[in-house]
C-alpha positions as CSV (number, residue, x, y, z in Angstrom):
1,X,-21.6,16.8,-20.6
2,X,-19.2,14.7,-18.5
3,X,-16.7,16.4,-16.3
4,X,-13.9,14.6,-15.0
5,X,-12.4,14.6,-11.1
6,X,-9.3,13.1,-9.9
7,X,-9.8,10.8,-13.0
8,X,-13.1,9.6,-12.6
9,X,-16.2,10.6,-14.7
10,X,-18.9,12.1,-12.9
11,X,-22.2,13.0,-14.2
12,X,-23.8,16.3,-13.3
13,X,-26.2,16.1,-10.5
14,X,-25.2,13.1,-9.4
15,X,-23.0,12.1,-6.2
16,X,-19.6,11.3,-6.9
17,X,-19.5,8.3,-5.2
18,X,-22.4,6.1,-5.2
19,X,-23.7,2.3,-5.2
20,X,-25.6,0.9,-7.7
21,X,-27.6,-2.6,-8.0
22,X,-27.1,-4.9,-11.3
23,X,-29.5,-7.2,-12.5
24,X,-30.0,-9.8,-9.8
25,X,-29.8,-7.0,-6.9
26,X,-26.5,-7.4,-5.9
27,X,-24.6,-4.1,-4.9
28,X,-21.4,-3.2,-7.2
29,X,-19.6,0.3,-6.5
30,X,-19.5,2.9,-9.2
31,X,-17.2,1.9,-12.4
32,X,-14.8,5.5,-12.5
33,X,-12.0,6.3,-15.7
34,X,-8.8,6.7,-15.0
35,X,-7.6,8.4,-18.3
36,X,-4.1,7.5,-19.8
37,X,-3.9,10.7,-22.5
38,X,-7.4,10.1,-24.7
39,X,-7.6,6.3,-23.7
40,X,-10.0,5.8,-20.8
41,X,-9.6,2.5,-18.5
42,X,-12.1,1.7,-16.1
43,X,-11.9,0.7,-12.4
44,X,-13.9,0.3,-9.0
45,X,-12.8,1.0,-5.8
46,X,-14.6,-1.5,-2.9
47,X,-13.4,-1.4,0.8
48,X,-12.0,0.6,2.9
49,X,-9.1,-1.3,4.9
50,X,-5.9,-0.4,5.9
51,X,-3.7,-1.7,2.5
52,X,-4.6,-0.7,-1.2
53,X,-5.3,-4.1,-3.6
54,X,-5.2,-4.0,-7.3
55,X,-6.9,-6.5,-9.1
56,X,-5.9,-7.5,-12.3
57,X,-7.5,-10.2,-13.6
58,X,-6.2,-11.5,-17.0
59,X,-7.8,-13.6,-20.1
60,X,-11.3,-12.2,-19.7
61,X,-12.3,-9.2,-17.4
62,X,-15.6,-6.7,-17.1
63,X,-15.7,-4.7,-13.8
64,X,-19.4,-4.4,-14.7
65,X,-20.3,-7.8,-14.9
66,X,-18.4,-9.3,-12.5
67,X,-20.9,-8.7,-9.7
68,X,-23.4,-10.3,-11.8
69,X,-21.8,-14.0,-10.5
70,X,-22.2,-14.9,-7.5
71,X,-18.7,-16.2,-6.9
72,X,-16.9,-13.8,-8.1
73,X,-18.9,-11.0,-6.4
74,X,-18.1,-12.6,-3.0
75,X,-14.6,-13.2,-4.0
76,X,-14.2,-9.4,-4.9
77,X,-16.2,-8.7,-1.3
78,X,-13.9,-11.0,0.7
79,X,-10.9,-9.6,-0.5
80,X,-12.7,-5.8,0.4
81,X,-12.9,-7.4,4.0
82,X,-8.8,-6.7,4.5
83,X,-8.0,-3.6,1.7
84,X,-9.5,-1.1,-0.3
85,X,-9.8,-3.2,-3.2
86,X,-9.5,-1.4,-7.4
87,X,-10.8,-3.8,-9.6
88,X,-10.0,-2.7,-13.0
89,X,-10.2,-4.2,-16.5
90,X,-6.9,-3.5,-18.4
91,X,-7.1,-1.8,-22.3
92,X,-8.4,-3.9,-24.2
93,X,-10.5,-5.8,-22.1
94,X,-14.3,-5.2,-20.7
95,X,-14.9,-1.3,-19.8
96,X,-11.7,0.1,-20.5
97,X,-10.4,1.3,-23.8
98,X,-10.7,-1.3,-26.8
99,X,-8.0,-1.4,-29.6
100,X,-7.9,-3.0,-32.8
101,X,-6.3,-5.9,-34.3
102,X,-4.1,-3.4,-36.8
103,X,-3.0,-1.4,-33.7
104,X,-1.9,-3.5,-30.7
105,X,-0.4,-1.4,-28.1
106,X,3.1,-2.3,-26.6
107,X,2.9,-4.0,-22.8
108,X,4.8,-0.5,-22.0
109,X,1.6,1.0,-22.6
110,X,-0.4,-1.3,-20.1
111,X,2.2,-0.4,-17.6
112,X,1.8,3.5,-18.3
113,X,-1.8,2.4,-18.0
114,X,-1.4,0.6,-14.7
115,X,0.2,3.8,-13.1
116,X,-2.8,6.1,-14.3
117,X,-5.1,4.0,-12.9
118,X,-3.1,4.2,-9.6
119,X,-3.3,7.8,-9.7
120,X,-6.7,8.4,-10.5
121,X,-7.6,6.0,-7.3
122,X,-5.0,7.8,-4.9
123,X,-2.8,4.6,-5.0
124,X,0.4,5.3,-2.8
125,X,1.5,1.9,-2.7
126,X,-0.6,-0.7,-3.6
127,X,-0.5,-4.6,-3.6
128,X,-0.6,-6.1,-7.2
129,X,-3.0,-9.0,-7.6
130,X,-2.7,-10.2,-11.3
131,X,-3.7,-13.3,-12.9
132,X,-3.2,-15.0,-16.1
133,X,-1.7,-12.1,-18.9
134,X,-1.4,-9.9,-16.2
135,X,1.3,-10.8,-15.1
136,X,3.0,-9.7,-17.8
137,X,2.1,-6.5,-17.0
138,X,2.7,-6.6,-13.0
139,X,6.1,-8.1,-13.1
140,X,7.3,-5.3,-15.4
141,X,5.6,-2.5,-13.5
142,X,6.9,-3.8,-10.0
143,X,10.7,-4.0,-11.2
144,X,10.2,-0.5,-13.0
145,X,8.5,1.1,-10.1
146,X,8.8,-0.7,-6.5
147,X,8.5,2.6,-5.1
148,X,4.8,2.6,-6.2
149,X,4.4,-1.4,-5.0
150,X,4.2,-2.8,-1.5
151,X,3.5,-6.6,-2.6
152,X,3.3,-8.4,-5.9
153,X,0.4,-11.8,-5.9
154,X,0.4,-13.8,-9.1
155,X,-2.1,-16.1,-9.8
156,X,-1.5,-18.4,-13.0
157,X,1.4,-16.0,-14.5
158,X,3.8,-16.8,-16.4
159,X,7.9,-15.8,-17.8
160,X,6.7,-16.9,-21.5
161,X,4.4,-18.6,-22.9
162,X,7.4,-20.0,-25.8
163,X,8.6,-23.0,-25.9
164,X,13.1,-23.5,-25.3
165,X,15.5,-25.3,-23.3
166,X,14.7,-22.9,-20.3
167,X,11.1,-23.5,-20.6
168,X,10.2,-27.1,-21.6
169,X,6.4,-26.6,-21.1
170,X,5.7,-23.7,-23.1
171,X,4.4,-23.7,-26.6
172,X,6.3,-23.3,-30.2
173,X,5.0,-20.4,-32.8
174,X,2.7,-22.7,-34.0
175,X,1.3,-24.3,-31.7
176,X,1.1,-20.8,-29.9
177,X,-0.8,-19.5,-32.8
178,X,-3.2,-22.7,-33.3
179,X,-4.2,-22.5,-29.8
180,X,-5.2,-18.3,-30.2
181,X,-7.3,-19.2,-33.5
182,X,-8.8,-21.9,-31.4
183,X,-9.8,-20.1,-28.4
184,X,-10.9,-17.1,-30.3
185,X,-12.3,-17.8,-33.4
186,X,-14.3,-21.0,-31.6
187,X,-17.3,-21.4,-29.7
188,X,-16.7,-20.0,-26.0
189,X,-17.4,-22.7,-24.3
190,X,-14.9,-24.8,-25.2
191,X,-12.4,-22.6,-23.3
192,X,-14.8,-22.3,-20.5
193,X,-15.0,-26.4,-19.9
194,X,-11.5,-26.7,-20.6
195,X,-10.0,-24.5,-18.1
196,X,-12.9,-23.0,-15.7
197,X,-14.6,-26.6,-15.6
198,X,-16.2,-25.3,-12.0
199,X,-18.6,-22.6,-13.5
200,X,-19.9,-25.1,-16.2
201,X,-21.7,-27.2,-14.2
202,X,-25.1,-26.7,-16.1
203,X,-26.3,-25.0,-18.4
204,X,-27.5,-21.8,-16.8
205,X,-23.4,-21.1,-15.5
206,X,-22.6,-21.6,-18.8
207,X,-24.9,-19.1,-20.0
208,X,-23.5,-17.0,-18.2
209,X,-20.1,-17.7,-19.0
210,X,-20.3,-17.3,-22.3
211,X,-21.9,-13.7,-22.1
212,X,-18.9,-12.9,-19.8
213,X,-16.5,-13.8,-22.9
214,X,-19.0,-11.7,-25.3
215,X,-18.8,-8.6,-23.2
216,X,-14.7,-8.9,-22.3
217,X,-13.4,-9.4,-25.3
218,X,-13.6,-9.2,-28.9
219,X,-12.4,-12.2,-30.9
220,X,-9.9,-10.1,-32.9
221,X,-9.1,-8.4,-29.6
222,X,-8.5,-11.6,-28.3
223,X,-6.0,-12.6,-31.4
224,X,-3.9,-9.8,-31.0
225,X,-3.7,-9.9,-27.0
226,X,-2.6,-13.8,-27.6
227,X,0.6,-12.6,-30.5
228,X,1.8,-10.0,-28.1
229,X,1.9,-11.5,-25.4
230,X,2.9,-14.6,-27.0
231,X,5.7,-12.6,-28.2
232,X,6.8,-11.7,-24.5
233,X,9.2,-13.0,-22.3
234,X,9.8,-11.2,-18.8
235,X,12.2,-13.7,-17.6
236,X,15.2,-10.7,-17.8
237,X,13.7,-8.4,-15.3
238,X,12.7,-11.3,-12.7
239,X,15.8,-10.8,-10.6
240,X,15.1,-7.1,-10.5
241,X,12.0,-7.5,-8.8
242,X,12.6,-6.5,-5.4
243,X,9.2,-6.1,-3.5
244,X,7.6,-8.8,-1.5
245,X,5.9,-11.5,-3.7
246,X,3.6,-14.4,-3.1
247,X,3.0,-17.1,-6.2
248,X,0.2,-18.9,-6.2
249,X,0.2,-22.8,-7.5
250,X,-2.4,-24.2,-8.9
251,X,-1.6,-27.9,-8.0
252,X,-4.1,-29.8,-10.7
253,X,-2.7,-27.3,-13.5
254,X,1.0,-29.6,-14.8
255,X,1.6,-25.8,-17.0
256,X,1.1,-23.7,-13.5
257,X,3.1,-25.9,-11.3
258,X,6.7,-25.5,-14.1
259,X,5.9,-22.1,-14.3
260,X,4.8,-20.9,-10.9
261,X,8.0,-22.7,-9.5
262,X,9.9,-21.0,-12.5
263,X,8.5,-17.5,-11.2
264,X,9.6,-18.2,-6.9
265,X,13.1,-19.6,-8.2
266,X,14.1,-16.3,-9.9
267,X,12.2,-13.6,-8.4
268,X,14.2,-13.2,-5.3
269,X,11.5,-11.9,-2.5
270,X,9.2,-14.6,-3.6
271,X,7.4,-17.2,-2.1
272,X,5.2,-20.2,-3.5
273,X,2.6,-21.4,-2.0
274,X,0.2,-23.7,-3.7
275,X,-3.6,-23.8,-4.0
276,X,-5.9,-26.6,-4.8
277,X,-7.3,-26.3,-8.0
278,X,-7.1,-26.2,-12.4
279,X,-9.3,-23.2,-12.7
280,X,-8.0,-20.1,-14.3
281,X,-10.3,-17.6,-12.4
282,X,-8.8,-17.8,-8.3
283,X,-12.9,-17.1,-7.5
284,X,-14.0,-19.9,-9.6
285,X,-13.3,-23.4,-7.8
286,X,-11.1,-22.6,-4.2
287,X,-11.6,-19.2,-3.4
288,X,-11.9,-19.2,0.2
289,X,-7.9,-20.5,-0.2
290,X,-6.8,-18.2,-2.6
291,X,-8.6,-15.2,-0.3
292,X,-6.7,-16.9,3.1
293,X,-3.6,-17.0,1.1
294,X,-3.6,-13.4,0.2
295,X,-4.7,-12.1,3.4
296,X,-2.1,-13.8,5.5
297,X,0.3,-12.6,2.8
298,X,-0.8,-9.0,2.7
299,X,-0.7,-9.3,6.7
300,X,2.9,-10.4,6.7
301,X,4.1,-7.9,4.4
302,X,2.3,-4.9,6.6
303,X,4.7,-6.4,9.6
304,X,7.0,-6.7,7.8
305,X,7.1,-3.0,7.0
306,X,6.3,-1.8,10.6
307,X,9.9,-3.2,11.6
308,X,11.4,-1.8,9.1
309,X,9.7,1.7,9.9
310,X,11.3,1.3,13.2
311,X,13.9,4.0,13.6
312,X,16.5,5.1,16.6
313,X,15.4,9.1,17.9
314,X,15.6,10.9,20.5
315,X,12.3,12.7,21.5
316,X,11.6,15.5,23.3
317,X,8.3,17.1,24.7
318,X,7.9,20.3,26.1
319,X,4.7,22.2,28.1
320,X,4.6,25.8,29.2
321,X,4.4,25.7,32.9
322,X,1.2,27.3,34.8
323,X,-0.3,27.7,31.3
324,X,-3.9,27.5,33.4
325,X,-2.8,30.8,35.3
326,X,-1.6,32.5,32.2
327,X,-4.4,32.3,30.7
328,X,-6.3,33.9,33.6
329,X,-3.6,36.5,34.3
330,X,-3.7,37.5,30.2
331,X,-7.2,36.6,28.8
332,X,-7.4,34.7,25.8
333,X,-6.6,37.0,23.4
334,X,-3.2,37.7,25.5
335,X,-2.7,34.0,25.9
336,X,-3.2,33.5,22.2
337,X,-0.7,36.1,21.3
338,X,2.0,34.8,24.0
339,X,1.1,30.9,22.6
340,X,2.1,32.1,19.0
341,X,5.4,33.8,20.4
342,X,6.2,30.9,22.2
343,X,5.9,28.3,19.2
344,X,7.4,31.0,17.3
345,X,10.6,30.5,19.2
346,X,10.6,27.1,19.8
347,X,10.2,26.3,15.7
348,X,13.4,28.7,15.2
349,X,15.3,26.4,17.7
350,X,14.0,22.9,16.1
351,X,14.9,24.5,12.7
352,X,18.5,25.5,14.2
353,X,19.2,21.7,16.3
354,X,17.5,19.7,13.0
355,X,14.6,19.2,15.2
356,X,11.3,17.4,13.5
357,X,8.0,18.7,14.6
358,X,6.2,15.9,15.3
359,X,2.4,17.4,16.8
360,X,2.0,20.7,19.1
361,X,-0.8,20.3,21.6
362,X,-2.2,23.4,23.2
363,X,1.2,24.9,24.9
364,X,3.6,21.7,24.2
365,X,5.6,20.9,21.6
366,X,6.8,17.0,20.2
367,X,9.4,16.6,18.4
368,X,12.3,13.8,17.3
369,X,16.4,14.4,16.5
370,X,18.7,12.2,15.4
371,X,20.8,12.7,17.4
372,X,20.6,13.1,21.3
373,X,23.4,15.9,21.4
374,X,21.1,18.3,19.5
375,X,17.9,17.2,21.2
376,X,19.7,18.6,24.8
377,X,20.4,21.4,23.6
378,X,17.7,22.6,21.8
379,X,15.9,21.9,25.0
380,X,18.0,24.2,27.0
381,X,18.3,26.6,24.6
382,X,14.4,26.7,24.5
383,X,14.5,27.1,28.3
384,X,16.3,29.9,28.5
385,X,14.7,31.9,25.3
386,X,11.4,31.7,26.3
387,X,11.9,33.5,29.7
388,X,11.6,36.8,28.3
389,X,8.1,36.5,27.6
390,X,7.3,35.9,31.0
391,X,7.0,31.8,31.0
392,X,8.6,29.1,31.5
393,X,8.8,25.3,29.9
394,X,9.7,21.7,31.7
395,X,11.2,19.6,29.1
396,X,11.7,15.6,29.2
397,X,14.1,13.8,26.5
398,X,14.6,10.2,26.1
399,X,16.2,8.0,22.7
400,X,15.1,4.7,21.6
401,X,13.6,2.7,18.7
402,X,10.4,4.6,17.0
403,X,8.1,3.4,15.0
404,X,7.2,5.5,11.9
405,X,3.3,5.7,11.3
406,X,1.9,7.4,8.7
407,X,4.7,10.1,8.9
408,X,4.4,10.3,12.7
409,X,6.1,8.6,15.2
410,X,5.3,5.7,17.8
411,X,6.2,3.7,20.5
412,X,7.3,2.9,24.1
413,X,10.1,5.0,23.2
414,X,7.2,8.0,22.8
415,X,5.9,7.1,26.1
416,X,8.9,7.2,27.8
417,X,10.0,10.6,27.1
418,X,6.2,12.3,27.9
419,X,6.4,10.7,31.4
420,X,10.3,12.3,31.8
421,X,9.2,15.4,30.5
422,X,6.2,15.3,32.7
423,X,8.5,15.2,36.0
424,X,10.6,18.2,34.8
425,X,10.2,21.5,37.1
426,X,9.9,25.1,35.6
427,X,12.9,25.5,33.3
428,X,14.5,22.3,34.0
429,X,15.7,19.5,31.6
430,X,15.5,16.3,32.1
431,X,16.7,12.8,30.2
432,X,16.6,9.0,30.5
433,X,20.3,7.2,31.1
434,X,19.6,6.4,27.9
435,X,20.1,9.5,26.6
436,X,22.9,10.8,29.1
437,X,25.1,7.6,28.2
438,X,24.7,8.7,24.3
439,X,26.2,12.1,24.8
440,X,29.7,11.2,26.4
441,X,32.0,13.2,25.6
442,X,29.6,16.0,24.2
443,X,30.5,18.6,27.2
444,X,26.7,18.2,28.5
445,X,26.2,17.7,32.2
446,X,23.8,16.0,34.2
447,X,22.8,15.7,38.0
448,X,20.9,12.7,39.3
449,X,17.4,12.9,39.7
450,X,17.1,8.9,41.1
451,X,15.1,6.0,39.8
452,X,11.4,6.5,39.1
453,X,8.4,4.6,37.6
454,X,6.7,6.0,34.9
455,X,3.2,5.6,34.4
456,X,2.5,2.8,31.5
457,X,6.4,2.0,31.5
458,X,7.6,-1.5,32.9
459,X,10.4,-1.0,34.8
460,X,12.4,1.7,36.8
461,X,14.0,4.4,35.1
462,X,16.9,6.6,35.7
463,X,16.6,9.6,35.3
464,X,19.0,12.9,34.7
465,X,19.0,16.8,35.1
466,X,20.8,18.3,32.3
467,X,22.8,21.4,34.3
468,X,23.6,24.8,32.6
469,X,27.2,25.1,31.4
């Protein structure tokens, strides 16, 4: 019997996570099921780097099989490089869940799909990579959901497929339905010459090609993928889309190039870039582009994000003074006891000033405020409490931009108020001009302590005594 964790199916007496070799020797991770209700949808998970990349590659998909190419194993490994890549195969294609001609499901379904998967692979916020069909899903699931999507990448997407005023190049019913009963009731690799013409160059590729179409899809499958999303059109949630998004142009595809440009023109954060090529599979004729493309992209986005994660704080750190003494004086049993009074005062103040806890190391405490005001005095007032139990803490406050990582916080800014706090005396305050200058007019007072440099901090700094009222 199977038993399922965090969504994925493990099999008793076997690890959880393992690597397994296909055919030709070529590692591939462990396909997992992400389960949306009873329908199961498989996914890999390759990489470990810092940004999470979803891969959803339309028309024709097997996360099985995949590693069985050569190309496409090394494009899935390239992208690894930079992210922690999920390669999964949405319903109806490949691993995942199959579905009948008689019972199509809704793209709302793919999209509930898509956020399963996402859960069962501890997505926060991943990047979206689809190609071909899905983006029909990714568009939909960015605009409902951009708090679940740090980038969108399409790779020949589309608004429609159907032909009108608005979109020239697309197809009419009929000619939208003659082309399904062509690709799927007819040989293989006629699609496969037509529009992958890299990976037929003999007859072994094309082997393989065609056992790629055989295991992805079934031909009825493939009929009633082609009427639904024949039937959709996307273009009225396009300027809802908000998160970063990158289109990629396939510059021999005349289809690609109307609707790639169609896509940047009305999603608002987008970008086009093109990329050489007519293939519909990015891994099949360019990759190396279509991976530099991403990658820069990705890169971009993750800067972009670090400035906006920059916040103005004020800081403070605090250290019990002669903690090395203490500790002799009580043993460390007393020293423990006295450390857990001590933090158990200083949290009542933070909670009291709207203090954030940022880390406690040994006897210190690091926290953040918003505003400076609060930050002084919770200082002070943590001065003055901890007295009774026989110590005494040097405090150093300064405000400037932060940097929010990972729910912590960064920066010079950081920097600056350790080396201030550092300088402090027993039971004394003190701030960066920074900090005194934000607090006219608050009733706080403050002596002069005189310039100083502090260690790792270009410059001189000012620096202030805040004095007891």
């Amino acid at each position: 019997m199977e038993s399922s964790v965090r969504g994925q199916v493990t099999v008793p007496g076997l690890p959880s996570k393992r690597v397994v070799r296909d055919d030709v020797g070529v590692e591939q991770p462990e396909t997992r099921y992400a389960w949306n209700g009873d329908d199961s949808l498989a996914y890999q998970v390759v990489g470990d780097g810092p940004v999470d990349l979803v891969y959803l590659q339309g028309v024709l998909s097997n996360v099985v099989l995949n590693w069985e190419h050569a190309a496409c194993a090394r494009f899935l490994r390239q992208l690894s490089r930079f992210s922690r890549l999920i390669v999964t195969d949405r319903r109806g294609l490949g691993c995942s869940e199959r579905f009948t001609p008689a019972d199509i499901p809704p793209i709302e379904t793919l999209v509930d799909d898509l956020r399963a998967v996402l859960d069962a692979a501890e997505c926060e916020r991943p990047a979206l990579c689809a190609t071909g069909d899905c983006g029909f899903i990714a568009m939909p699931f960015a605009a409902t959901y951009p708090d679940r999507v740090a980038a969108l990448i399409l790779y020949d997407a589309d608004p429609t497929w159907r032909k009108s005023d608005e979109i020239p190049w697309g197809r009419t019913d009929e000619e939208l339905e003659e082309t399904s009963e062509r690709i799927c009731r007819g040989p293989p690799e006629e699609w496969w010459r037509r529009h992958n013409p890299s990976l037929t160059a003999d007859e072994r590729e094309l082997a393989w090609c065609i056992k790629y179409s055989r295991v992805s899809v079934t031909p009825g499958g493939c009929l009633a993928d082609g009427w639904r999303f024949g039937q959709t059109d996307v273009r009225g949630i396009l300027a809802t889309i908000q998160v970063p998004t990158l289109v990629l142009c396939r510059t021999e595809d005349p289809w690609d190039v109307q609707a790639g440009g169609y896509l940047a023109s009305r999603i608002r954060t987008a970008r086009l870039v093109d990329v050489p090529g007519v293939d519909y599979f990015p891994w099949a004729a360019h990759p190396d582009a279509v991976v530099r493309e991403v990658e820069r992209f990705l890169a971009s986005v993750r800067a972009e994000e670090a400035d906006l994660d920059r916040v103005l704080a004020t800081v403070l750190f605090t250290d019990i003074v002669g903690s090395t003494e203490k500790v002799a004086e009580l043993g460390d049993a007393g020293w423990r006891d006295l450390v857990e009074s001590h933090h158990s005062t200083v949290r009542a103040l933070l909670a009291r000033y709207r203090g954030r806890e940022i880390d406690t190391a040994g006897d210190g405490f690091f926290a953040s405020f918003d505003g400076p005001a609060r930050a002084v005095r919770c200082a002070e007032a943590a001065a003055e409490a901890v007295r009774p139990l026989g110590i005494e803490v040097r405090a150093g406050l300064h405000t400037g931009e932060v940097e929010m990582i990972g729910g912590k916080v960064g920066g010079i800014a950081v920097s600056i108020g350790a080396r201030i706090g550092a300088m402090a005396s027993p039971s004394e305050v003190l701030v960066s001009q920074t900090v005194k200058d934000l607090v006219a007019g608050s009733g706080l007072e403050f002596e002069d302590r005189g310039e100083h440099v502090l260690t790792g901090v270009p410059g001189a700094w000012r620096v202030f005594a805040a004095t007891p009222q």
